[in-house]
N, CA, C and O atoms as a GROMACS GRO file, in nm:
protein
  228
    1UNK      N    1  -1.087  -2.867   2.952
    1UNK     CA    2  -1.075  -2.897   2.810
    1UNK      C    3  -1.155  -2.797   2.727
    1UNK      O    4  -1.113  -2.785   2.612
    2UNK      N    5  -1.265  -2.720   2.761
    2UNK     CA    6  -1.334  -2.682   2.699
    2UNK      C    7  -1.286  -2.532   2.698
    2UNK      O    8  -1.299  -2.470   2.592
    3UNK      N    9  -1.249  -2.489   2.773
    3UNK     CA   10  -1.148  -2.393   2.824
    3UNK      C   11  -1.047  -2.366   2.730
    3UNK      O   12  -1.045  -2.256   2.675
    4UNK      N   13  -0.963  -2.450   2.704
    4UNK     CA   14  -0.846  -2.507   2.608
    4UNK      C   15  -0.914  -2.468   2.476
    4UNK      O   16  -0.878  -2.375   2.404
    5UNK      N   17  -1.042  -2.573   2.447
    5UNK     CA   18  -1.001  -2.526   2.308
    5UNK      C   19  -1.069  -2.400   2.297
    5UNK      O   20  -1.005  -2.340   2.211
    6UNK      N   21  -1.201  -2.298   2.353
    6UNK     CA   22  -1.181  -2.178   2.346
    6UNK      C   23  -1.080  -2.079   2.326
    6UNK      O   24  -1.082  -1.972   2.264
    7UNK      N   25  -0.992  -2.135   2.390
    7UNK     CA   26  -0.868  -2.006   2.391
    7UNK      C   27  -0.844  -2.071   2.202
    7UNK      O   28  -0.863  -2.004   2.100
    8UNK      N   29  -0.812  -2.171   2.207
    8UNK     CA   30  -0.741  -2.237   2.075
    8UNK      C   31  -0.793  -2.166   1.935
    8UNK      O   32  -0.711  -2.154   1.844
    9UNK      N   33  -0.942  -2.112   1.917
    9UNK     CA   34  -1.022  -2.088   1.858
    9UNK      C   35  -0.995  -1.954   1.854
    9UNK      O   36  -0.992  -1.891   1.747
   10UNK      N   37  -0.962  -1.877   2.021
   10UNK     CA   38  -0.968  -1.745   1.970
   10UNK      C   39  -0.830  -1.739   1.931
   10UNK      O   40  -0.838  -1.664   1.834
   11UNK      N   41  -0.750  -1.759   1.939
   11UNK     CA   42  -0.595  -1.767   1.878
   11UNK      C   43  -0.603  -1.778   1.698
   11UNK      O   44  -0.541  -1.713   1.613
   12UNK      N   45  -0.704  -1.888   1.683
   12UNK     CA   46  -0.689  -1.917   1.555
   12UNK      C   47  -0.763  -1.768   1.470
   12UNK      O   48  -0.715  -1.727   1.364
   13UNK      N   49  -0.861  -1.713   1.524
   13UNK     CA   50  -0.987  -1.596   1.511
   13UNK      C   51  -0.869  -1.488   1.488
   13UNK      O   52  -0.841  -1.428   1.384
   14UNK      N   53  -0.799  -1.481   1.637
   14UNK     CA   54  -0.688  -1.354   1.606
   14UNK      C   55  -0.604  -1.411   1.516
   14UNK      O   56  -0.598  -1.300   1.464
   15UNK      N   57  -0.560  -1.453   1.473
   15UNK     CA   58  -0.451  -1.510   1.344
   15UNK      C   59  -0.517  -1.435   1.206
   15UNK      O   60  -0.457  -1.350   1.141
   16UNK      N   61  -0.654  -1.485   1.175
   16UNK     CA   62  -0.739  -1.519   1.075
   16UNK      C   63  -0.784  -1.326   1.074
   16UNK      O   64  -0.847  -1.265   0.987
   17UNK      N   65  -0.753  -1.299   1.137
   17UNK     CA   66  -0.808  -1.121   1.168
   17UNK      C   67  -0.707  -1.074   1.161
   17UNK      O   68  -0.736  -0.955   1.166
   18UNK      N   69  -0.598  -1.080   1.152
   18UNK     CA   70  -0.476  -1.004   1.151
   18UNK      C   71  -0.401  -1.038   1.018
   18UNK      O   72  -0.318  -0.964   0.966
   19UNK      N   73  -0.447  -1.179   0.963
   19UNK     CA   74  -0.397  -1.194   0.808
   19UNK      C   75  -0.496  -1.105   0.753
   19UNK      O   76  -0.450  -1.058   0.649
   20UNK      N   77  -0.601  -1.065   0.775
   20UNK     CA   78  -0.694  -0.998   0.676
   20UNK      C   79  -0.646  -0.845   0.722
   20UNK      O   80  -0.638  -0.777   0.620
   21UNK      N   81  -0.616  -0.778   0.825
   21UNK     CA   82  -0.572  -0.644   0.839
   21UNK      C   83  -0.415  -0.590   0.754
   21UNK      O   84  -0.386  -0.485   0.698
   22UNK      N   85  -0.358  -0.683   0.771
   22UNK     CA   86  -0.244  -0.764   0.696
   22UNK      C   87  -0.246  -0.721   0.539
   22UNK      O   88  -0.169  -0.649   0.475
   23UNK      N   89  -0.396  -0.812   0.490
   23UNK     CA   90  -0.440  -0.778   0.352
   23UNK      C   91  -0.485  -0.632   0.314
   23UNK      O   92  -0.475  -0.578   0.204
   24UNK      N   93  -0.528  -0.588   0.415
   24UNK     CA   94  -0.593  -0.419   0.399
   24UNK      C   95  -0.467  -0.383   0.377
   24UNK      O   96  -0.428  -0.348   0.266
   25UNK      N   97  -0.406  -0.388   0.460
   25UNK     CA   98  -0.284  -0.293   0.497
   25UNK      C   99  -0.160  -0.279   0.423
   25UNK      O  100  -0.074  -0.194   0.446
   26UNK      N  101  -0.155  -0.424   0.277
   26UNK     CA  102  -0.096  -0.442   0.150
   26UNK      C  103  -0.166  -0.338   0.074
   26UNK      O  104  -0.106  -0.243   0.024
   27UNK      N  105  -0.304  -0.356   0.064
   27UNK     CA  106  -0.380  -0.319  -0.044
   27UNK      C  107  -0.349  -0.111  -0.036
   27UNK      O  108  -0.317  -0.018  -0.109
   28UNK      N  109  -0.384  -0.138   0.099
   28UNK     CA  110  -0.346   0.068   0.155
   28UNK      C  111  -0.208   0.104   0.065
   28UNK      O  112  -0.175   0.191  -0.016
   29UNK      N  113  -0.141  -0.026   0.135
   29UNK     CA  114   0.014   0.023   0.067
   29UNK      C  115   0.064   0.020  -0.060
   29UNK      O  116   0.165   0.066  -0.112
   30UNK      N  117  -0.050  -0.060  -0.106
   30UNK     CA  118   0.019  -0.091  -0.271
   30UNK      C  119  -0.070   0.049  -0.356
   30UNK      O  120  -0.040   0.088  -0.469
   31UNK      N  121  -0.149   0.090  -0.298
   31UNK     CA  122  -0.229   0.209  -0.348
   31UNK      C  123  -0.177   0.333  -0.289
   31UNK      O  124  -0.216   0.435  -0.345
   32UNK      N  125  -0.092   0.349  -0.181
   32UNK     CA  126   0.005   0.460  -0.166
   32UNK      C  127   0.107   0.451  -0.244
   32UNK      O  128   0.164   0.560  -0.251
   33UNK      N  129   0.159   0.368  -0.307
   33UNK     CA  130   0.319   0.336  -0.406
   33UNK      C  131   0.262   0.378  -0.564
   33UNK      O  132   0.321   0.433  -0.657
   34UNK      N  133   0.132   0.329  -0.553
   34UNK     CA  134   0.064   0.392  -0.729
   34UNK      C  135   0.096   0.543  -0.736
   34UNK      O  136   0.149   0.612  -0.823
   35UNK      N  137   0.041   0.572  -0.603
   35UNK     CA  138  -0.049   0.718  -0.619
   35UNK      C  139   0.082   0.808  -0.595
   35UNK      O  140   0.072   0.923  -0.636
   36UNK      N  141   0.229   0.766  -0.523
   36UNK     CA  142   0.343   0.814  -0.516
   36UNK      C  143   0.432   0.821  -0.667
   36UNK      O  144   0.491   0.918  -0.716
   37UNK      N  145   0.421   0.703  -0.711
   37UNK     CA  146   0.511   0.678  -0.841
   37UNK      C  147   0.426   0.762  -0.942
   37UNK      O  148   0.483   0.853  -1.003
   38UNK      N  149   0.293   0.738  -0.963
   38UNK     CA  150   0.214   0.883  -1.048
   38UNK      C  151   0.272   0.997  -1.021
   38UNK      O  152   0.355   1.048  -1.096
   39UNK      N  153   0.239   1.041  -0.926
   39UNK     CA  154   0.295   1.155  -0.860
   39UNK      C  155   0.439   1.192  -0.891
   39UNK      O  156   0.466   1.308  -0.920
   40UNK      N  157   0.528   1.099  -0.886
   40UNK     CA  158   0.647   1.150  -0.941
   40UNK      C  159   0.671   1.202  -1.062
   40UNK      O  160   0.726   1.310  -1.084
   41UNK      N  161   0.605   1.078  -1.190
   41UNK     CA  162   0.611   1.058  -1.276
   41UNK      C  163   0.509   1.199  -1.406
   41UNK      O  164   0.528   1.221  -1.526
   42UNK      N  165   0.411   1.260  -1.309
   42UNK     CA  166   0.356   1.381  -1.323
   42UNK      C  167   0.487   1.494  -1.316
   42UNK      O  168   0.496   1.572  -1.411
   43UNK      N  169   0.575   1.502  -1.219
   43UNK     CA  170   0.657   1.608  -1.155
   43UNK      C  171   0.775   1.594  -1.260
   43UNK      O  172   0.836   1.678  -1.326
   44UNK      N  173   0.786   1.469  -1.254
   44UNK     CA  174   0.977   1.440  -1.383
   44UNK      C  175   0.881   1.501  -1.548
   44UNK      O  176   0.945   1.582  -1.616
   45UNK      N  177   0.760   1.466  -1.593
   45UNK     CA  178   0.673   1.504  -1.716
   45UNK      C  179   0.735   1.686  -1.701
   45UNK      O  180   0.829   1.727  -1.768
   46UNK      N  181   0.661   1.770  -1.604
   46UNK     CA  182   0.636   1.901  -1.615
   46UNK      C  183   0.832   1.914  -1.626
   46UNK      O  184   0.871   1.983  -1.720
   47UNK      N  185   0.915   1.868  -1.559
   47UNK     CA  186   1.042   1.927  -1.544
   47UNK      C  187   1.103   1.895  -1.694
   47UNK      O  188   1.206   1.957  -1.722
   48UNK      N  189   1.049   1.804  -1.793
   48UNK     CA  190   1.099   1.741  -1.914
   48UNK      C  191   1.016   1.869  -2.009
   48UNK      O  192   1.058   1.892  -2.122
   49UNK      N  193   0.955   1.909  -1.980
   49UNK     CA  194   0.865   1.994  -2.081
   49UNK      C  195   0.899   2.112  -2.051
   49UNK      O  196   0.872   2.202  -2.131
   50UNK      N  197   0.979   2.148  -1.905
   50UNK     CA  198   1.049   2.339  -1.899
   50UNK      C  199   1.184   2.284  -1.949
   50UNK      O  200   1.250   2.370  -2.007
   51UNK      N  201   1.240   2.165  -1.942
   51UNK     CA  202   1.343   2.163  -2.037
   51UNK      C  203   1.360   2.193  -2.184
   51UNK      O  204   1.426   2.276  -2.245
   52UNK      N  205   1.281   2.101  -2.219
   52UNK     CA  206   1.237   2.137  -2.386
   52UNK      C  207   1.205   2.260  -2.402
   52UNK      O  208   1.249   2.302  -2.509
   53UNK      N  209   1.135   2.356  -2.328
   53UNK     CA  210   1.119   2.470  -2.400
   53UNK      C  211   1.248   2.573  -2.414
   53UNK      O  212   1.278   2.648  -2.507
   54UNK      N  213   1.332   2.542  -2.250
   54UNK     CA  214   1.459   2.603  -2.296
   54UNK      C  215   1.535   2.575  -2.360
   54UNK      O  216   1.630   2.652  -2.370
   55UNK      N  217   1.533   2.450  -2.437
   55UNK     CA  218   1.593   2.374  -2.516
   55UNK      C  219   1.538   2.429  -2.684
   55UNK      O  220   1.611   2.419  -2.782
   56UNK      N  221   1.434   2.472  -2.687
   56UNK     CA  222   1.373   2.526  -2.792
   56UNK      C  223   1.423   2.697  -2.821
   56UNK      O  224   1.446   2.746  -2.932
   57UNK      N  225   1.429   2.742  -2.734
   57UNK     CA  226   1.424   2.944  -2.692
   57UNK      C  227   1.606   2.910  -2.724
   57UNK      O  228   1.687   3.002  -2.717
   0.00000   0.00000   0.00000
C-alpha cells in the first residue's frame, strides 16, 4: 500500500511538472510569435517606405 501510493504521488509530481514545462513552453512560444510578427511587421514598414519613395520620384 505504501508502495502504491508513492508511485500515485510521483505520477501526480510528474503531471504537476509537466503542466508547468507546458507553461514555460506557452510563454517561450507566445514570445517567439511577438518577436516574429514584430519582425515582420518591421520588414512590410521598410518595403511600404521604398514604395512610397518610388511612388514619389
Amino acid at each position: 500500500m505504501k508502495k502504491l501510493l508513492g508511485e500515485l504521488f510521483k505520477s501526480k509530481k510528474n503531471i504537476r511538472n509537466k503542466r508547468d514545462s507546458d507553461g514555460n513552453g506557452r510563454k517561450i512560444l507566445e514570445k517567439r510569435v511577438e518577436e516574429g510578427t514584430n519582425r515582420a511587421i518591421k520588414e512590410y514598414r521598410e518595403v511600404f517606405n521604398k514604395l512610397a519613395e518610388y511612388d514619389k520620384a
